[in-house]
C-alpha positions in Angstrom: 85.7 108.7 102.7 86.8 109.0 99.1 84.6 110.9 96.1 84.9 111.3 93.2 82.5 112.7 90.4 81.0 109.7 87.7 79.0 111.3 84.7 78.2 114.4 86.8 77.1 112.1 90.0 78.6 112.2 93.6 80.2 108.5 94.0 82.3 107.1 97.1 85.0 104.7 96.0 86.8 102.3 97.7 89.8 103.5 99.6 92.3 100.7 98.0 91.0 99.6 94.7 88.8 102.8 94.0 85.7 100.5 92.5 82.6 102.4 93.4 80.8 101.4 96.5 77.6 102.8 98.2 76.9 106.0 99.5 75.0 104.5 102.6 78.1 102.4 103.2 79.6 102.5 106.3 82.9 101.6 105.5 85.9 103.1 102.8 86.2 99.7 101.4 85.0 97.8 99.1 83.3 94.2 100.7 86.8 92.2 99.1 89.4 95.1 100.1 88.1 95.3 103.4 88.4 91.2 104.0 91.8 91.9 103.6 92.3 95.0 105.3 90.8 93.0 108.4 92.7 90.4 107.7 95.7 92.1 108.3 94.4 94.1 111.4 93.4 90.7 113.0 97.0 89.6 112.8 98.2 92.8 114.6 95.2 92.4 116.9 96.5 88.9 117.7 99.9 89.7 118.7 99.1 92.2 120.4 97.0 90.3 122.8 99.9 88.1 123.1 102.2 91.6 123.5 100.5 94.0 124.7 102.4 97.4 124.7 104.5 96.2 121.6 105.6 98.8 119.2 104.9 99.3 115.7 108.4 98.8 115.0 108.1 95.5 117.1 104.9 94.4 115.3 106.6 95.1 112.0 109.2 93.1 112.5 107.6 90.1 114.0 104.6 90.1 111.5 105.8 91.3 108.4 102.9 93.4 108.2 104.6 97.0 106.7 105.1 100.0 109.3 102.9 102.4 106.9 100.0 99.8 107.0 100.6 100.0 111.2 100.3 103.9 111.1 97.4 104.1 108.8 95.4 102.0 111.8 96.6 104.3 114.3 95.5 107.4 111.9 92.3 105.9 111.1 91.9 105.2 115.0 91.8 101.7 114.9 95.0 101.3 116.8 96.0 104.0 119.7 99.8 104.7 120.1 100.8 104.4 124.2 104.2 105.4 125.3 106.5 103.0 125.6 109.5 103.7 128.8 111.5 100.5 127.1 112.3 101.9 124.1 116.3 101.9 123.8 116.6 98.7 124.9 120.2 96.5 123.3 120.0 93.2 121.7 121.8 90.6 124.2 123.8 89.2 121.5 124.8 91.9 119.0 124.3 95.4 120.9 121.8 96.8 117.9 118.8 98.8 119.2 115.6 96.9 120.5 112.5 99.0 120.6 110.8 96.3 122.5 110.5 94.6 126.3 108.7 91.3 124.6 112.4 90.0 123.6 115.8 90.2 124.9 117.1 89.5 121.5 116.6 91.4 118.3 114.8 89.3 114.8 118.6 88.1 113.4 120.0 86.9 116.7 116.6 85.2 117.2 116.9 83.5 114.3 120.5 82.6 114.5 120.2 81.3 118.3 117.3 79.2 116.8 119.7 77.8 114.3 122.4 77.0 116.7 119.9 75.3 118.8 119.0 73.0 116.2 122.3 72.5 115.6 123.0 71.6 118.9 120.6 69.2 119.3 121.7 67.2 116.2 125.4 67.4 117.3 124.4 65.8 120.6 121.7 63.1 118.9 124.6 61.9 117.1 126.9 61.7 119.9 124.5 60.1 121.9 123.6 57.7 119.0 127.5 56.9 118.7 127.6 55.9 122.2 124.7 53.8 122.3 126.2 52.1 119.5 129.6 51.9 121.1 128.2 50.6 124.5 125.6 47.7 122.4 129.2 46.8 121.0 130.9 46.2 124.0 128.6 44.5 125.7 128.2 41.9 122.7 132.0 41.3 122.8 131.7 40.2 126.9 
């Protein structure tokens, strides 16, 4: 709870933009900063439902969501750190550090395995698509 003095008066302001907000208040926000603020804790809240026991590392990485914004929810109590025996786990691909169980692969091999996938898929479409082609061919020439 922030305050501050106004023209000799006791006022609360609002934790993110500092506009002035009500002493009965139960929140540190402002109605517009807190949208946000909830905004961004129903995203962690959501993948962590979908990964439960997933780091703040993990969640940072996966969400985009920075790791300060993570640990001011844990401070304020709104998240609750839980140990986590998987930390120290290596990346399939390139050997780099995983502090996660969700993923056997770390964000850039993800990524890049995603790609080659893709990639795959076309190369094989085309070769299919060359056959087809070839086969129709033949069978017009019998």
């Amino acid at each position: 709870m922030r305050k501050k003095y106004s023209n000799g008066i006791l006022v609360r302001t609002c934790k993110k933009c500092k506009k002035q907000i009500s002493d009965q208040s139960i929140r540190d926000y402002c109605p517009e900063c807190f949208e946000k603020v909830q905004a961004i804790f129903d995203k962690i809240d959501a993948y962590l439902k979908e990964y439960p026991g997933a780091t703040a590392f993990e969640i940072e990485q996966e969400t985009k969501i920075p790791y300060h914004v993570i640990n001011n929810f844990v401070r304020e109590g709104r998240l609750i750190e839980i140990p986590n025996e998987y930390l120290n786990m290596e990346c399939k691909r390139c050997g780099c550090l995983l502090l996660s169980a969700h993923y056997e692969y770390c964000p850039v091999c993800r990524e890049k395995i995603k790609k080659e996938l893709e990639w795959a898929k076309t190369q094989l479409t085309t070769h299919v698509d060359a056959k087809m082609h070839m086969t129709q061919r033949n069978k017009n020439e019998r």
